[in-house]
C-alpha positions as CSV (number, residue, x, y, z in Angstrom):
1,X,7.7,54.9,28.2
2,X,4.6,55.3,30.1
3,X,4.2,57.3,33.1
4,X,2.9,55.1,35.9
5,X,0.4,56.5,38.0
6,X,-0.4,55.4,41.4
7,X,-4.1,53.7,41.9
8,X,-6.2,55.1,45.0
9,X,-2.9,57.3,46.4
10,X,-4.8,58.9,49.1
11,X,-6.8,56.7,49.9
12,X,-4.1,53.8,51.1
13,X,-1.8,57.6,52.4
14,X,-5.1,58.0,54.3
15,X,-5.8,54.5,55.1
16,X,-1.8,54.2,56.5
17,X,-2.3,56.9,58.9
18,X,1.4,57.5,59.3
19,X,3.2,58.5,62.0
20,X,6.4,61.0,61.7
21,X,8.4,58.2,63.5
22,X,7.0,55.3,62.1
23,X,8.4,52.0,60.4
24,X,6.4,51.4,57.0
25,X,6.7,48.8,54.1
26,X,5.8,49.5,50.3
27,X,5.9,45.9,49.0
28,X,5.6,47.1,45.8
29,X,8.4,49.9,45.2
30,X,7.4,50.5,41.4
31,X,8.3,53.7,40.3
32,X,7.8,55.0,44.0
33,X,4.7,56.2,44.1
34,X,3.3,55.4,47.2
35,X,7.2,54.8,48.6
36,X,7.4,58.7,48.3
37,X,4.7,60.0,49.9
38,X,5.4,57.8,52.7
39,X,8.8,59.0,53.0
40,X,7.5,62.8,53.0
41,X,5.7,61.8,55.9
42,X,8.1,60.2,57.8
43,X,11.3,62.2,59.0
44,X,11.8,60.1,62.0
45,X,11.0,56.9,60.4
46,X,12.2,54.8,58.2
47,X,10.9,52.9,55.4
48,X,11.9,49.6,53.7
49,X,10.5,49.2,50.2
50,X,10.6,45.8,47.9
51,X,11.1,45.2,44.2
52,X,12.2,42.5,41.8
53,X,12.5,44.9,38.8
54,X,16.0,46.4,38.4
55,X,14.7,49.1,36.0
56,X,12.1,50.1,38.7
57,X,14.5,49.9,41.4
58,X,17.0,52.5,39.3
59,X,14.5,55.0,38.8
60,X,13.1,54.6,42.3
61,X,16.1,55.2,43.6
62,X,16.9,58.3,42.2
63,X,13.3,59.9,42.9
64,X,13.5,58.4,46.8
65,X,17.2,60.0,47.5
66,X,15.7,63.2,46.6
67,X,12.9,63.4,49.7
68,X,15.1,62.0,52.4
69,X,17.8,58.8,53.1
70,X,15.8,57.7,55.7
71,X,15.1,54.4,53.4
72,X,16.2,51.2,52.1
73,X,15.0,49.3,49.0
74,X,15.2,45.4,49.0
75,X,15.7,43.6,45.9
76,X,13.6,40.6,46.6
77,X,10.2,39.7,46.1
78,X,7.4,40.3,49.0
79,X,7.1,37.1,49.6
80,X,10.5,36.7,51.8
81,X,9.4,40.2,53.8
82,X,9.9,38.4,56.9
83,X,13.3,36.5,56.4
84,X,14.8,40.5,54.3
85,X,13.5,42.5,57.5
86,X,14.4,40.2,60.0
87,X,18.6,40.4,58.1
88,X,18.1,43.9,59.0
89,X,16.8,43.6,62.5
90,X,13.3,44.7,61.9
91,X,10.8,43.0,63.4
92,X,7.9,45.7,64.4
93,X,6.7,47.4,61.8
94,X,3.7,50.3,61.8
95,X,2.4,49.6,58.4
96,X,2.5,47.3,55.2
97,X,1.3,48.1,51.5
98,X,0.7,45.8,48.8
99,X,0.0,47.2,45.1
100,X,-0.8,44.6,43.5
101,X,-0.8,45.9,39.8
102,X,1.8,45.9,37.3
103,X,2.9,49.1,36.8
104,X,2.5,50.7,33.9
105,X,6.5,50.8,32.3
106,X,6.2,47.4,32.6
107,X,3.2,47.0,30.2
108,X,4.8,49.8,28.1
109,X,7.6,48.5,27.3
110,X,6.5,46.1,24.3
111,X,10.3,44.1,24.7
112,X,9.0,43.0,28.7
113,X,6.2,40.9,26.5
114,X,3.4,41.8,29.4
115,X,1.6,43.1,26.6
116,X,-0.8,41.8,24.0
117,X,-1.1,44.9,22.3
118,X,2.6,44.9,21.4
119,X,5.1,42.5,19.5
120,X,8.0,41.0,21.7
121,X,9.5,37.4,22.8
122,X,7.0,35.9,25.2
123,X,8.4,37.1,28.6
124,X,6.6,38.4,31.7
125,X,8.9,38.1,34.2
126,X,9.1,40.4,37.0
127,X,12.3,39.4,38.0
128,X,14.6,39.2,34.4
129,X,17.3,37.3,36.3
130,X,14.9,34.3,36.5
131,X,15.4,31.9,33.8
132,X,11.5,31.0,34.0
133,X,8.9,32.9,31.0
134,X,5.8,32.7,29.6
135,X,7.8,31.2,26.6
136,X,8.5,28.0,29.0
137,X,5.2,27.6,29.5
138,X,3.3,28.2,26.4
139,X,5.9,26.1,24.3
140,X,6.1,23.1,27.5
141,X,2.9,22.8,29.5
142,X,0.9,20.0,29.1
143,X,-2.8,20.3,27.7
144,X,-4.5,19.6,31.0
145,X,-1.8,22.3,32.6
146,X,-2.3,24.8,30.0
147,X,-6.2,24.6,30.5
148,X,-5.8,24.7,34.2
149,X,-3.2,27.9,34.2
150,X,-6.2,29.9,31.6
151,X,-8.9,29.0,34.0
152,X,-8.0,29.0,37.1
153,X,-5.5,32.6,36.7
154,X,-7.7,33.9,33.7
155,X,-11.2,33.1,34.7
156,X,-11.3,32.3,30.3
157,X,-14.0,30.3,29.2
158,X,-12.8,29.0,25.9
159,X,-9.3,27.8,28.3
160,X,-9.9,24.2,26.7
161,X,-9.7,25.7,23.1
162,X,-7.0,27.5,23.4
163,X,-4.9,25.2,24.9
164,X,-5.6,22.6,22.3
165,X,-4.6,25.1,19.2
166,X,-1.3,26.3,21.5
167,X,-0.1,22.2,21.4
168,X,-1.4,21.9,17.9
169,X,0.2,25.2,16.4
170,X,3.9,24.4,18.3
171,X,4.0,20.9,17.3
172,X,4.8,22.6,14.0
173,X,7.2,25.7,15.4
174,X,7.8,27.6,18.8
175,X,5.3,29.7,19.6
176,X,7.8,33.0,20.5
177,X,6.0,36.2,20.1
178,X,3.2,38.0,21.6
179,X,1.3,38.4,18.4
180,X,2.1,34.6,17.7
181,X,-0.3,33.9,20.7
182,X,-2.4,36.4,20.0
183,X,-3.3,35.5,16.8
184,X,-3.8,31.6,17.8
185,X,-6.1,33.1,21.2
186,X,-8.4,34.8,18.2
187,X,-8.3,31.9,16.0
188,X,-9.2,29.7,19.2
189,X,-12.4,31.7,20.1
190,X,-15.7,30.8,18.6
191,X,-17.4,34.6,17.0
192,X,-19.7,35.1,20.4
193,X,-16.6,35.4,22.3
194,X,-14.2,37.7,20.0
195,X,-17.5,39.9,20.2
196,X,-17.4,40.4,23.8
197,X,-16.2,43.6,25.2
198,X,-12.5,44.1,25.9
199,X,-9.1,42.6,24.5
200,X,-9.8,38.4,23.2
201,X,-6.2,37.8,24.6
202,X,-6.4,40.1,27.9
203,X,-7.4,37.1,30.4
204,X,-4.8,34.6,28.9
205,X,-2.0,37.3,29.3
206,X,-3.1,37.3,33.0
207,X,-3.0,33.9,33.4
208,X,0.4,33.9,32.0
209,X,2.0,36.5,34.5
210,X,0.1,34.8,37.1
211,X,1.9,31.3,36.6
212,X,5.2,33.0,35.5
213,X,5.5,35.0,39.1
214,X,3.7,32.7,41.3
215,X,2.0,35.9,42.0
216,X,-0.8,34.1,43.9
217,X,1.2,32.0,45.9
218,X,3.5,35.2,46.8
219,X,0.8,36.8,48.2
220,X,-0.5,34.0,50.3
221,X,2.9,33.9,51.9
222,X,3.2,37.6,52.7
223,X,-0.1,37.9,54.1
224,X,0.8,35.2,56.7
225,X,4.3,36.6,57.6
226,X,2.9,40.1,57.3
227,X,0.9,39.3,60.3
228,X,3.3,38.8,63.0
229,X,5.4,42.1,61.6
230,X,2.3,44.6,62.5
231,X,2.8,46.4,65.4
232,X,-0.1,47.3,67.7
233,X,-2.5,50.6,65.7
234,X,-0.1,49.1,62.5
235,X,-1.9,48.5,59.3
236,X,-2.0,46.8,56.3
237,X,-3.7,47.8,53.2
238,X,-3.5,46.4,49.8
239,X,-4.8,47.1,46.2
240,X,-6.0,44.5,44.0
241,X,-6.9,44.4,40.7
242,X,-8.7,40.7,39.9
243,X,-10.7,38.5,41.8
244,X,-8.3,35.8,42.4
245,X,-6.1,38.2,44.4
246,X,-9.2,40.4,46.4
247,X,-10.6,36.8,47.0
248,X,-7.2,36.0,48.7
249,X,-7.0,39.0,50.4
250,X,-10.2,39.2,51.4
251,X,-11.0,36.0,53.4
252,X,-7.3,36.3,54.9
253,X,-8.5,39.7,56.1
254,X,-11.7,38.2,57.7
255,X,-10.0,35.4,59.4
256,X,-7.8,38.0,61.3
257,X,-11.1,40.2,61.8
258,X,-13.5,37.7,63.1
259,X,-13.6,35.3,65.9
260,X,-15.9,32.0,65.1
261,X,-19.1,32.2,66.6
262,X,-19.0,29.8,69.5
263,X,-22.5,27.5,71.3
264,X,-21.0,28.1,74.7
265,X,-20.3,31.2,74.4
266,X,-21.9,32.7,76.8
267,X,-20.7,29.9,79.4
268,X,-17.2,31.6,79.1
269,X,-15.8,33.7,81.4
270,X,-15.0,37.2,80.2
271,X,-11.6,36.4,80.1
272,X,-11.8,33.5,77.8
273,X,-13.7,34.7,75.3
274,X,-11.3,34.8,72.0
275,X,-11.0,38.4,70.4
276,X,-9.9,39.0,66.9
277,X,-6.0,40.7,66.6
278,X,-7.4,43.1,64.0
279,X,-9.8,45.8,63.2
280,X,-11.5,45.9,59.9
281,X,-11.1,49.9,58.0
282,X,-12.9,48.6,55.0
283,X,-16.1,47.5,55.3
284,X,-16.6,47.5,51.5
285,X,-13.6,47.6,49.9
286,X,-12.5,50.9,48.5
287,X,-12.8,51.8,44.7
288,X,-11.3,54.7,42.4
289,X,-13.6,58.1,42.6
290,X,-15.1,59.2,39.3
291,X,-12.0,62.0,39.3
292,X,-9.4,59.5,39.1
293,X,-11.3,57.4,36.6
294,X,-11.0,59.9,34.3
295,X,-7.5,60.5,34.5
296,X,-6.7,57.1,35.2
297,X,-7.7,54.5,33.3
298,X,-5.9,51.4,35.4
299,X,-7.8,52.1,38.4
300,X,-11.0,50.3,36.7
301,X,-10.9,47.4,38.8
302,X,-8.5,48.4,41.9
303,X,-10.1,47.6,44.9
304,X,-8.2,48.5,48.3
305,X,-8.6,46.9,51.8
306,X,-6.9,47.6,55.1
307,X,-6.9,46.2,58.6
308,X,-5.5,47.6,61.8
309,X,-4.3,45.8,64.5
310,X,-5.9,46.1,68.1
311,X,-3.9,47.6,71.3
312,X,-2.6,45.0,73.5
C-alpha cells in the first residue's frame, strides 16, 4: 500500500495560523495528515475531522489517539459540515481545510478501481456503502450523458468517441474491469491523441470519480455552509488539484472577497458603503516548491487558496 503524503503541509499549517485554543476542521481526514499537525498544535482546542472511507477512518484513528483526544472524526461527507457540527453544538469554528485529492491508498489499492494502471471491478466510490459505481455508469448512461460526464468532469476531447465505443462494446457484454475500459479509451482515440503526453485513460477516470461522488456538487455545498461556520480572524484554505474544482473555489472565494463596484458610490455615506466579510491570503494561489516536487510527485497540479474572515 502506498504511503500517502500530504500536498503543501506547511503551507495550509501556515496559511491556518492556529491558535492553541482554537476549533479547526480537516474536511478531508485521509490518512491524517494535515488532522495531526493540527492536533499538535491545538491542546486547548478541539478538532472535528470528516471522511467517507472506513479504511481511512481506521488508520486515522489510531495515528490521531496517539497526539491527543482532543478530537472527533465524522463519518460523513463534507458536504453535510453544517447539519454534523451543528448535532454536536458547534457552530463557530476558527478554521476549515479542504484537500481535495484522493489520497494516495486509495489509488493504490488496484481492488478500489480508482486506478487505470491497475486491473479491478469498475468502482470509485469514496463511500463503499453506497450502492452507486463507475460500473452503473459506464454499463447505463446514455450516449449524450456519457459524452457530457467526459467533457464536462474530464476536459477529454475525443469524449464523443469514447462514449460511442463504451455503448457499442457493452451492447455485446458488461463492461466490468478497469483494463476493459482502458483498452476501449485507447481503441477510441485517433494516433495524435494516444501520442500526447500523459496516461490516454487519465481524464476519463476523472470524470468517472467526479460523477460517481458528486464531488463537484459537494464542494459547492460546503463552500456555502462553510461560510456562516468561520468565526471572525477564522480561515478557510483548500487544495485543489483540476480546474473544475480551483475554478469553483476560486470565484466563490472572490465573491466573499470583493464588493461590486458601485456608480453611486461615492454618494454613500460611510456607513453604507458594503464591505466584503473576507480577506484574500492568496493572491495567486499557492503551488508545491521545487523540494516537494521532487519527493512528491502528486503535488504537480495542487494549487492552495485561503481566505480569512474580517473582525466584526
Amino acid at each position: 500500500m502506498g504511503k500517502h503524503i500530504s500536498v503543501l503541509l506547511q503551507e495550509t499549517i501556515d496559511l491556518l495560523n492556529i491558535k492553541p485554543d482554537g476549533i479547526y476542521v480537516d474536511c478531508t481526514l485521509g490518512r491524517a495528515g494535515t488532522s495531526g499537525e493540527i492536533l499538535k498544535r491545538i491542546p486547548n482546542g478541539h478538532l472535528y475531522s470528516f471522511d467517507v472511507d472506513d479504511e481511512a477512518i481506521r488508520e486515522s484513528s489510531q495515528k490521531l489517539s496517539e497526539i491527543g483526544n482532543n478530537y472527533t472524526i465524522i463519518h460523513s461527507n463534507f458536504r453535510h459540515l453544517r447539519r454534523e457540527l451543528e448535532a454536536l453544538g458547534v457552530t463557530s469554528v476558527d478554521g476549515v481545510t479542504i484537500d481535495l485529492g484522493v489520497s494516495s491508498p486509495q489509488f493504490d489499492e488496484g481492488e478500489r478501481g480508482f486506478s487505470y494502471k491497475e486491473e479491478a471491478r469498475l468502482d470509485m466510490r469514496m463511500d463503499q456503502s453506497r450502492s452507486f459505481s463507475a460500473h452503473e455508469i459506464v454499463n447505463t448512461y446514455s450516449l449524450e450523458d456519457l459524452t457530457r460526464v467526459f467533457r464536462e468532469y474530464g476536459e477529454e476531447q475525443d469524449a464523443y468517441s469514447i462514449a460511442k465505443l463504451i455503448v457499442k462494446e457493452r451492447s455485446n457484454s458488461p463492461i466490468d474491469t478497469t483494463t476493459q475500459l482502458v483498452d476501449i479509451i485507447k481503441r477510441a482515440k485517433p494516433k495524435k491523441s494516444l501520442l500526447k503526453k500523459g496516461h490516454p485513460a487519465k481524464q476519463v477516470f476523472q470524470a468517472l470519480r467526479i460523477e460517481v461522488n458528486d464531488e463537484l456538487g459537494a464542494l459547492k455545498e460546503a463552500l456555502e455552509t462553510m461560510v456562516d461556520l468561520i468565526a471572525p480572524n477564522g480561515v478557510i484554505a483548500i487544495i485543489s488539484f483540476h480546474s473544475l474544482e480551483d475554478r469553483i473555489v476560486k470565484q466563490k472565494f472572490v465573491s466573499l472577497t470583493k464588493v461590486e463596484g458601485d456608480r453611486h458610490f461615492l454618494a454613500l455615506r460611510p456607513e453604507d458603503i458594503e464591505v466584503a466579510p473576507f480577506i484574500n491570503l492568496t493572491k495567486k494561489p499557492i503551488v508545491a516548491s521545487e523540494e516537494e516536487l521532487a519527493y512528491n510527485h502528486r503535488s504537480v497540479s495542487a494549487k492552495l487558496r485561503g481566505i480569512a474572515r474580517k473582525e466584526d
